[in-house]
FISE-885870 format. One record per residue: x, y, z of N, C-alpha, C, O in turn. Coordinates in pm, whole numbers, padded with zeros to 5 digits, always signed. Layout:
// residues N
XYZXYZXYZXYZ ...
//
This chain:
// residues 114
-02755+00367-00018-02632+00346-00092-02528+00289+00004-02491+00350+00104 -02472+00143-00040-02359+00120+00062-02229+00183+00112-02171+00222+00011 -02168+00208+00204-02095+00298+00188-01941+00240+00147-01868+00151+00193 -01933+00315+00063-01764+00258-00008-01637+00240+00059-01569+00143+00028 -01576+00359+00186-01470+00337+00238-01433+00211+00240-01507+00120+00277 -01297+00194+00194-01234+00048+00224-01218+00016+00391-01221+00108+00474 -01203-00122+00427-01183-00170+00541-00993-00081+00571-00928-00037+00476 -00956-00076+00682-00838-00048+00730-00778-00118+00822-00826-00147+00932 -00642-00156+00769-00582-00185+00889-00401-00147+00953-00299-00098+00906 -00438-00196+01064-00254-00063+01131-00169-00173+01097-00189-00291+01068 -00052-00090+01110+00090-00174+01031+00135-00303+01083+00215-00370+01019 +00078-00350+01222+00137-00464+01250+00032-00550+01228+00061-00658+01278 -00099-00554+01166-00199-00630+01092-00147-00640+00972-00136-00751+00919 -00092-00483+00889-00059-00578+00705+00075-00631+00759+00118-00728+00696 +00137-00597+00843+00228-00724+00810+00246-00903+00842+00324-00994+00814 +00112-00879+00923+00069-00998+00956-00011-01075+00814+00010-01187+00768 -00103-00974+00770-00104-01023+00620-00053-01015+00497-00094-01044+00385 +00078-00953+00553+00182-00978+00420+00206-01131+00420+00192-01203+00321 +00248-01176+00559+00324-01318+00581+00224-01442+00532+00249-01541+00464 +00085-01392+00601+00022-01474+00498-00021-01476+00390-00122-01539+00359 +00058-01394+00298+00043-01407+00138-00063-01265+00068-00117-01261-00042 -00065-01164+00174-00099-01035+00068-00013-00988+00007+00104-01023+00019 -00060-00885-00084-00002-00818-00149-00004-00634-00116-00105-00564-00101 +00146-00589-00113+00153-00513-00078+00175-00436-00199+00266-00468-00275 +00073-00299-00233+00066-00212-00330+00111-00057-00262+00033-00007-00181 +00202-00003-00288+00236+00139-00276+00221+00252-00363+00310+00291-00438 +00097+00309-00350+00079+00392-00459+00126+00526-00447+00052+00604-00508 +00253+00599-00371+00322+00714-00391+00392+00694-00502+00398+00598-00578 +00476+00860-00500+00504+00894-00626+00611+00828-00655+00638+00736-00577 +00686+00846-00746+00838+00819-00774+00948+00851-00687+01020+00755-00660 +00982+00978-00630+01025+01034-00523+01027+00967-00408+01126+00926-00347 +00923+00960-00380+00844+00984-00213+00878+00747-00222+00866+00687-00115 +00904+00687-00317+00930+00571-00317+01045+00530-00315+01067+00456-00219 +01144+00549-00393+01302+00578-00370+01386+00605-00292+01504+00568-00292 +01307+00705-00183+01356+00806+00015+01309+00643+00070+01384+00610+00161 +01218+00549+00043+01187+00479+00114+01057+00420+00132+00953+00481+00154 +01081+00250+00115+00922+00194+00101+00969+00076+00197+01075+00070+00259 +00838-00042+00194+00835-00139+00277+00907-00221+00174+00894-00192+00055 +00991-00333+00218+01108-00414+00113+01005-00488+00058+01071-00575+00001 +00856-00523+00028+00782-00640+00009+00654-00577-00089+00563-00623-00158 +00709-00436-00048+00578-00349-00147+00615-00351-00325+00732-00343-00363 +00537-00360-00394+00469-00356-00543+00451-00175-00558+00370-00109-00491 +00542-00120-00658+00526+00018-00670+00458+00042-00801+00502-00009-00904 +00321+00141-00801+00223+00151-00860+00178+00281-00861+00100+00301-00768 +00196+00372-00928+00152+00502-00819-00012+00536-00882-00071+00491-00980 -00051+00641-00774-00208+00631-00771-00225+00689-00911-00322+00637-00967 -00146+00805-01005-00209+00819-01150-00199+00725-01220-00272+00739-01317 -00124+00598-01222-00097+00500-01333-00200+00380-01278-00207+00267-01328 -00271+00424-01176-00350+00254-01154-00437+00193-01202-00467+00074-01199 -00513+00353-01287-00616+00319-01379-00636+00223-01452-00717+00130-01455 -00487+00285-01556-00421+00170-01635-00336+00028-01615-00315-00062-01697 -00288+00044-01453-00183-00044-01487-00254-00177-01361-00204-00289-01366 -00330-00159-01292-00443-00250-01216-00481-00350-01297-00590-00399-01267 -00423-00397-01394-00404-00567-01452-00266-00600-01353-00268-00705-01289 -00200-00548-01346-00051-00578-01261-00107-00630-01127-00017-00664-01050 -00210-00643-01088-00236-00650-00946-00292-00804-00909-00388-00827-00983 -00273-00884-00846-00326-01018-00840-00476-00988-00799-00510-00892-00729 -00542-01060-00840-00704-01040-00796-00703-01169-00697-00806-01189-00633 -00582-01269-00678-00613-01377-00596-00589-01381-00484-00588-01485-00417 -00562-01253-00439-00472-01195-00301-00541-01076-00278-00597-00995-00351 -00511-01093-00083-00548-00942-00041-00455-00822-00078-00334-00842-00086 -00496-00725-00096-00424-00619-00133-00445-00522-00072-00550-00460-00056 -00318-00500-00026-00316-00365+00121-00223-00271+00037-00118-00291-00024 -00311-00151+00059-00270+00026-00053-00202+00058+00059-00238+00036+00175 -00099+00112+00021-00031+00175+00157+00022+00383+00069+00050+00385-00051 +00023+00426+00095+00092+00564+00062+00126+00636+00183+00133+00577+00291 +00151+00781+00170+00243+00842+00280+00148+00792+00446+00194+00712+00527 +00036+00853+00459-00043+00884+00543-00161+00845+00561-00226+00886+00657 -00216+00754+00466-00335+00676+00431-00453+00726+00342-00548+00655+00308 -00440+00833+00316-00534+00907+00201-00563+00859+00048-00669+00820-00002 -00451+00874-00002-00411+00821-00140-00474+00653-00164-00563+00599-00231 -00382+00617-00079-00410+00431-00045-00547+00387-00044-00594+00280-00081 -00632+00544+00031-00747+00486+00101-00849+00451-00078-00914+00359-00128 -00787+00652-00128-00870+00590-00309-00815+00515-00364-00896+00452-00432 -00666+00462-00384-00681+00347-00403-00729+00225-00399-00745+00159-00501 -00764+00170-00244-00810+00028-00169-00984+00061-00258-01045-00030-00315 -01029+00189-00251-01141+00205-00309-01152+00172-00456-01252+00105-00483 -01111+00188-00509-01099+00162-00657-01085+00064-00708-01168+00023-00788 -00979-00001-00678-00926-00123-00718-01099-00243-00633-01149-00345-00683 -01138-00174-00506-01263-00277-00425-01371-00287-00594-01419-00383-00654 -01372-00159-00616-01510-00159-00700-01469-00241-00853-01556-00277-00932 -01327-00261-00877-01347-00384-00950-01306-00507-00943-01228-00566-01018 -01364-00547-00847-01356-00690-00753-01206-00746-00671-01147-00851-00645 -01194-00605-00654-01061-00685-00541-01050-00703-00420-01136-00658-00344 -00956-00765-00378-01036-00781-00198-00905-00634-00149-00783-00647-00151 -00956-00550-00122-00843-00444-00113-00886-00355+00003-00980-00276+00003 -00792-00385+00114-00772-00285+00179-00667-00149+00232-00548-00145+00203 -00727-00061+00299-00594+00026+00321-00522+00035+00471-00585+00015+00575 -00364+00072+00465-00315+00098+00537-00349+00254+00657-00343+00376+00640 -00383+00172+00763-00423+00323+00813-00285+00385+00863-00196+00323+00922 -00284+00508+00830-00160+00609+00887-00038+00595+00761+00063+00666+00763 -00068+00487+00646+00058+00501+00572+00178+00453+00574+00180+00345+00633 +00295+00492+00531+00421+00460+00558+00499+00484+00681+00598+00437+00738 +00380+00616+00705+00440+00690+00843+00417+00606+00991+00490+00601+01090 +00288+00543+00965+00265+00481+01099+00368+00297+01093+00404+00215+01179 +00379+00310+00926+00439+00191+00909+00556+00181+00963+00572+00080+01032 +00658+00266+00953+00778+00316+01008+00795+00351+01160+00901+00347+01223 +00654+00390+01212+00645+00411+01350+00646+00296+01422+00666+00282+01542 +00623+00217+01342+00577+00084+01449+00699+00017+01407+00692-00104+01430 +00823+00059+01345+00948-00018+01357+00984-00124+01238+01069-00213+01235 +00908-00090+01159+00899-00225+01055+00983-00145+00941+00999-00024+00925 +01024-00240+00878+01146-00199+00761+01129-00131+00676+01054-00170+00586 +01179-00026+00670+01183+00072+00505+01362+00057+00442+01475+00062+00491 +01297+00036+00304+01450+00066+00234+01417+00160+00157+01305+00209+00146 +01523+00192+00095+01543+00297-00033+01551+00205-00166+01542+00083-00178 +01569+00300-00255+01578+00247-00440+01721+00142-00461+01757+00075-00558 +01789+00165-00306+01892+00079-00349+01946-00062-00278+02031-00145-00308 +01829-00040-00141+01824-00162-00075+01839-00108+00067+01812-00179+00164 +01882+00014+00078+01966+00046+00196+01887+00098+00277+01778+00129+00229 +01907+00125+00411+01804+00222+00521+01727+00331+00447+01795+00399+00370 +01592+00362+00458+01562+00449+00388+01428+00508+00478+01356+00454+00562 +01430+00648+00417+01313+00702+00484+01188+00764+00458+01187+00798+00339 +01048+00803+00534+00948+00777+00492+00950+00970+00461+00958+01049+00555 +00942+01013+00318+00938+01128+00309+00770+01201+00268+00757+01323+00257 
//
């Protein structure tokens, strides 16, 4: 049986493939998105993706990002098994933020990774 884990990569790789045209999917909650996301991320959270994974370009890479990389990771999985090129963020928002790269809040402003 092949093994499913999605491919991973650290925050200064998706943002290297943000610039060249991925797509950034954040599947935390409502909350935990509002304290603070990446300014370029697509908010989706992991119970609605079932349904709402028509929203997602199938013509682009797609990097799952959530707090810590767990969530993201069943995400990048899910969305792989119906033909997307999808990978996950390893470490999350948290390592995203560690490595200095931009989070805002719901209103544009400095925001943080809760």
């Amino acid at each position: 049986m092949p093994d499913s884990t999605p491919a991973e990569v650290g925050p200064e790789e998706a943002k290297e493939l943000l610039v060249a045209g991925a797509y950034l999917l954040d599947v935390r909650e409502p909350d935990e998105w509002q304290a603070g996301h990446a300014p370029a991320a697509t908010h989706i959270p992991l119970g609605e993706l079932e349904h709402r994974h028509g929203e997602v370009p199938l013509d682009r890479t797609i990097v799952c990002v959530c707090r810590g990389g767990g969530r993201s990771a069943r995400a990048a999985e899910a969305l792989g098994s119906l033909g997307y090129d999808a990978i996950n963020l390893a470490g999350g928002m948290r390592a995203w933020a560690a490595a200095d790269l931009s989070v805002v809040d719901a209103t544009g402003g400095s925001g943080t990774v809760i």
